[in-house]
C-alpha positions as CSV (number, residue, x, y, z in Angstrom):
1,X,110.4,91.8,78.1
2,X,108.5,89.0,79.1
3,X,110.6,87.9,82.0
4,X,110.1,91.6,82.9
5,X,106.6,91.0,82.9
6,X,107.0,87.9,84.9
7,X,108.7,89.6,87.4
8,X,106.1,92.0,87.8
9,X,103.2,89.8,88.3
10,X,105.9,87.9,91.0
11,X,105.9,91.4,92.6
12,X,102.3,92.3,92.7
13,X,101.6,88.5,94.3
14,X,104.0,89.0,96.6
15,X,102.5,92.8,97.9
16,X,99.1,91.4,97.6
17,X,100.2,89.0,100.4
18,X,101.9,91.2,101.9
19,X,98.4,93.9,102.2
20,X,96.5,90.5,103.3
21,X,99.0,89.7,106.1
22,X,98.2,93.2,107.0
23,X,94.9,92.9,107.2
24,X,94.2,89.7,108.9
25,X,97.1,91.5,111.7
26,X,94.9,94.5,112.3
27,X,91.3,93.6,111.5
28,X,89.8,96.9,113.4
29,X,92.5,99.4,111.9
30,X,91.4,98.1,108.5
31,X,87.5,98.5,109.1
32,X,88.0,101.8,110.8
33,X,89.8,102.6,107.2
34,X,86.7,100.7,105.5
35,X,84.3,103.4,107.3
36,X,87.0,106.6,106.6
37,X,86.9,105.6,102.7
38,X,83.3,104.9,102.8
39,X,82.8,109.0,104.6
40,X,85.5,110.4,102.4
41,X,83.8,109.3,99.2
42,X,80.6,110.4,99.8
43,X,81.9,113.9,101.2
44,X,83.7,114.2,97.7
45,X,80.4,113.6,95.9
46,X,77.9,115.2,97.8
47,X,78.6,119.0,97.1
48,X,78.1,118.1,93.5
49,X,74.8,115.9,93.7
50,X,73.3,118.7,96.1
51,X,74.0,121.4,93.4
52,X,72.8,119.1,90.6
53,X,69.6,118.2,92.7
54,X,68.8,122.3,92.7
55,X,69.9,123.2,89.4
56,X,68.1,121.3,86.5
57,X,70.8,120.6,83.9
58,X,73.8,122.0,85.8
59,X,77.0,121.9,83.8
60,X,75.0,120.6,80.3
61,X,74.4,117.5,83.0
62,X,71.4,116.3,83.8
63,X,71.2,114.6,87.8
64,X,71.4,111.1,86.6
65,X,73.9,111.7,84.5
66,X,76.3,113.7,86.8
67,X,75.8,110.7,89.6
68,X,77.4,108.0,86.6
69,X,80.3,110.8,86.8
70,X,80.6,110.7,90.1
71,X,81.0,107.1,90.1
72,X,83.6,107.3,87.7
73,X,85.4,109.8,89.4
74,X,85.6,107.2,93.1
75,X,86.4,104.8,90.5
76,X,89.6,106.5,89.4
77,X,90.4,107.1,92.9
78,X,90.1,103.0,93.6
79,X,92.5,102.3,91.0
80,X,94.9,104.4,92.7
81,X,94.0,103.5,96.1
82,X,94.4,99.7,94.6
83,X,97.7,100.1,92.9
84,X,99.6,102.9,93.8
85,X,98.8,103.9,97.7
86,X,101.1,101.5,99.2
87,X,104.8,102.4,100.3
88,X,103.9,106.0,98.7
89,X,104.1,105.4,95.0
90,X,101.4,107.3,94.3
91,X,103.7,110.1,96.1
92,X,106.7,109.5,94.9
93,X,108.2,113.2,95.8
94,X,107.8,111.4,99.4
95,X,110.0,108.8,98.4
96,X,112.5,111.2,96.2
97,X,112.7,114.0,98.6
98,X,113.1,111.8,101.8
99,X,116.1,110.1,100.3
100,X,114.2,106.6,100.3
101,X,114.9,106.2,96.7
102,X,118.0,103.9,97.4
103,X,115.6,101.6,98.9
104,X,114.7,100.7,95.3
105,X,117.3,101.4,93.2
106,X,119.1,98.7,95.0
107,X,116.6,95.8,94.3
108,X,117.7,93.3,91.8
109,X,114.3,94.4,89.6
110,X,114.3,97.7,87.1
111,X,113.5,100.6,89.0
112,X,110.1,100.7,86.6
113,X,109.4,97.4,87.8
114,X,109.6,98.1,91.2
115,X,107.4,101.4,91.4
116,X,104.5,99.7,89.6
117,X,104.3,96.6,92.5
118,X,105.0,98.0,95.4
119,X,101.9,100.7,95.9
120,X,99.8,97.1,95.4
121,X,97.0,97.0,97.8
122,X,94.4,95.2,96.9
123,X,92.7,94.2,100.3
124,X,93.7,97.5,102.3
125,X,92.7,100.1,98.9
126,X,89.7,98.1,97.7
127,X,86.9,99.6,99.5
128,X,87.0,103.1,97.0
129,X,87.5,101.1,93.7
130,X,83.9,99.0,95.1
131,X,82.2,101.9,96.1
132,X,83.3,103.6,92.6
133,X,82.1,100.7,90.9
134,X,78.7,100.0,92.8
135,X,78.4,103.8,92.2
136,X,79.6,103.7,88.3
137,X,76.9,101.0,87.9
138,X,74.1,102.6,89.4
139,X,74.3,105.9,88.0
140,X,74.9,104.0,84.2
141,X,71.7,102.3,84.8
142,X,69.8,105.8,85.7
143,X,71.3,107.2,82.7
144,X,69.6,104.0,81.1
145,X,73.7,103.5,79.0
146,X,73.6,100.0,77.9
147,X,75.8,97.9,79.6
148,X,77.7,95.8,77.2
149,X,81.2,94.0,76.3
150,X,81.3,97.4,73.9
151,X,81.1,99.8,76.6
152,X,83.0,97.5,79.7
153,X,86.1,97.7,77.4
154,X,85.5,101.4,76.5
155,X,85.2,102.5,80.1
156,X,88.1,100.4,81.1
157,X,90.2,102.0,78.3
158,X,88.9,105.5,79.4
159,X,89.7,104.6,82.8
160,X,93.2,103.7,82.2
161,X,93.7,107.1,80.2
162,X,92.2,109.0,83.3
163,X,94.9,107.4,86.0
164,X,97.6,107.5,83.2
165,X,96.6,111.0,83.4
166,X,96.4,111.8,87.0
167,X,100.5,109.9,88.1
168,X,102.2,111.4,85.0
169,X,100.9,114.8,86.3
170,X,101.8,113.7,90.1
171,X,105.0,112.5,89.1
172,X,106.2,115.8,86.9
173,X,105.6,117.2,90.2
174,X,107.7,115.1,92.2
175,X,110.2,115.0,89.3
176,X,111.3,118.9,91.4
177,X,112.1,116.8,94.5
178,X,115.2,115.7,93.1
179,X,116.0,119.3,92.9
180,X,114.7,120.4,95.6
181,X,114.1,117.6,98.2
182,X,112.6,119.3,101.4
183,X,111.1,121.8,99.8
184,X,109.2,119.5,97.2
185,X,108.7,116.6,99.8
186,X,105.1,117.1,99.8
187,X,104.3,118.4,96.9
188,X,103.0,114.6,95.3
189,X,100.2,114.9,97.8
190,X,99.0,118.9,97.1
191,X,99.0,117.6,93.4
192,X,96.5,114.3,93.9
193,X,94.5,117.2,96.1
194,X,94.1,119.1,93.0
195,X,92.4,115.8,91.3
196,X,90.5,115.3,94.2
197,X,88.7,118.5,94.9
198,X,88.0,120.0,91.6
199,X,87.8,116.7,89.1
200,X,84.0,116.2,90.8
201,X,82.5,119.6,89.1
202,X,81.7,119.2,85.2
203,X,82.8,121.7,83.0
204,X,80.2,122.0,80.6
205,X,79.7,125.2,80.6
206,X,82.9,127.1,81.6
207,X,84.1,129.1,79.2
208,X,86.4,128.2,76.7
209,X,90.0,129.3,78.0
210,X,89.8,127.6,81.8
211,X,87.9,124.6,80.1
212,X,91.5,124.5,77.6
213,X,93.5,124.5,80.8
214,X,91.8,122.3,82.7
215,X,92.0,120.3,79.8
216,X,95.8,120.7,78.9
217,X,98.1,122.1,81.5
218,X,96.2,120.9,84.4
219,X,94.4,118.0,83.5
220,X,91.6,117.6,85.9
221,X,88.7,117.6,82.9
222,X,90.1,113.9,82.0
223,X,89.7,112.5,84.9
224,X,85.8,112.4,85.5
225,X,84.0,114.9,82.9
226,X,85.3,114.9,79.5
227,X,85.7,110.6,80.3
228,X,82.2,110.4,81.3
229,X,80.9,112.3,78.3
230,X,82.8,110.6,76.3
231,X,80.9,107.5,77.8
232,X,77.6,108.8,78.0
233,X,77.7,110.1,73.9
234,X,78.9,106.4,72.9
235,X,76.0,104.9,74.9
236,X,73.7,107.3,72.9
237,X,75.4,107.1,69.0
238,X,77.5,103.2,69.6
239,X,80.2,103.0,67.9
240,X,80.4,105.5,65.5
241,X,81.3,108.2,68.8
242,X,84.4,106.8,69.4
243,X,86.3,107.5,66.4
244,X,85.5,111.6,66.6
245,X,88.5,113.8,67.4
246,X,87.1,114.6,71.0
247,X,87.1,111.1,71.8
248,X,91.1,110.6,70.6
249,X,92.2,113.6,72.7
250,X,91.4,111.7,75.9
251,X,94.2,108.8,74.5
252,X,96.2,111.2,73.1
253,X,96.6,113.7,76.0
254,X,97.6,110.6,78.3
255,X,99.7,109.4,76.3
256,X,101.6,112.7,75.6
257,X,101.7,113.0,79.8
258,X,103.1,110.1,79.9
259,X,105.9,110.5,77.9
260,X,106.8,113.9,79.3
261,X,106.7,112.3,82.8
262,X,108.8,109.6,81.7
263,X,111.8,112.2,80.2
264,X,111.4,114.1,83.1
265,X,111.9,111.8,85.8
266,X,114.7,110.2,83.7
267,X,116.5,113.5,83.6
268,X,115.7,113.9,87.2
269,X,117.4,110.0,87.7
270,X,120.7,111.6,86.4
271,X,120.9,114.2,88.5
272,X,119.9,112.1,91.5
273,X,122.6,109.8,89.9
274,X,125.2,112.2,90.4
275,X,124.6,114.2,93.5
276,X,122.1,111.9,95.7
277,X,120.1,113.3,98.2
278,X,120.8,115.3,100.5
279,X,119.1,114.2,103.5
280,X,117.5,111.3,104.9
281,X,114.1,110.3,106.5
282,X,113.1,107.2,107.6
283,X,109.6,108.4,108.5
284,X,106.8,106.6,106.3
285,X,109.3,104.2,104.9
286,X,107.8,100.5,105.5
């Protein structure tokens, strides 16, 4: 397992050079990206902060504390620009239902191993994750949330829940491009459009059976609400918030997601195993 680990960090070295090279190639294209980020985040916040600039205490949120969500919610979306936009990882039906998945199966690394290091960007998919971040920070320090070791490691452990969250939902998806590979091609990216347009809106007050769904079946709620009240209750109560039975759902949820992707797309595997694809693409392969 350790060699295995190795190997990955070789991997993520060797995309991270790979992103620079990119970089320093095309300095315009990737400061034209820089500004398209930049307008794209702030589009996916605004509606929200508008609302919650017009409605006093909209959602159970106050403004200040709906603007630390919003900074968790670009945050999440950094992380996966960061490690899982590259050579579509993040959506991997592209890569299933194109017939690109020989491309990794044949590399002398586990197929695991492989789909973890190759989405690495971290020069060309860094501007979100700052922007989160600068955002996360600002709207803590409104909120007036201590800013500790206590809650750095608790919103990093959230955060990893909320991506774990988001690709195990994108990749059950993809999982029906093995079966279905034209058809489901795209299906990767309607699913991250989910996330994107309706994780901004707290769900405070909806009522109780499309809260539960956006919750369970559909996971949105974990990925910039129930997180960031989880957060904001632990900077009010410390310690002794973290150890209630809301805040274990958020773990436990991601890790039951994750599993189910995992059996899924190994089942998937097999069947790709034993009749391939049917078709071939070469377009977005690089």
């Amino acid at each position: 397992m350790a060699d295995k680990i190795k190997t990955l960090f070789r991997l993520y070295r060797l995309y991270a050079k790979m992103d620079l090279l990119w970089f320093l190639r095309d300095t315009r294209y990737f400061f034209i990206q820089l500004v398209s980020d930049v307008v794209s985040g702030g589009c996916t916040i605004a509606g929200v902060c508008l609302l919650s600039a017009n409605f006093k205490n909209f959602s159970g949120m106050n403004q200040n504390e709906i603007l630390f969500m919003m900074g968790y919610s670009l945050f999440i979306d950094g992380i996966y620009m960061v490690f899982f936009i590259g050579n579509n990882t993040g959506m991997v039906s592209r890569i299933i239902g194109r017939g690109q998945l020989d491309h990794i199966m044949i590399q002398p690394v586990p197929i695991w191993t492989e789909l973890l290091a190759q989405g690495f960007s971290p020069v060309s998919g860094s501007p979100m994750l700052i922007f989160g971040m600068a955002l996360t920070y600002y709207g803590a320090g409104r909120s007036e949330m201590p800013i500790n070791a206590f809650m750095i490691l608790l919103f990093l452990f959230y955060s990893t829940c909320s991506i774990v969250s988001v690709l195990s939902f994108i990749y059950l998806l993809s999982c029906l491009a093995f079966y279905a590979p034209a058809a489901a091609e795209e299906i990767a990216s309607v699913g991250k459009d989910l996330f994107s347009t309706i994780k901004t809106y707290p769900l405070g007050n909806m009522r109780g059976f499309q809260k539960h769904i956006f919750l369970t079946i559909i996971p949105v709620g974990l990925c910039a609400w129930f997180p960031s009240t989880l957060l904001i209750n632990a900077g009010k109560y410390g310690t002794k918030a973290v150890f209630v039975p809301e805040a274990l759902y958020l773990p436990a949820t991601a890790a039951a997601f994750l599993i189910i992707a995992i059996i899924t797309f190994k089942k998937g595997m097999k069947h790709y195993e034993t009749y391939g694809s049917p078709r071939y693409s070469g377009f977005g392969h690089r």
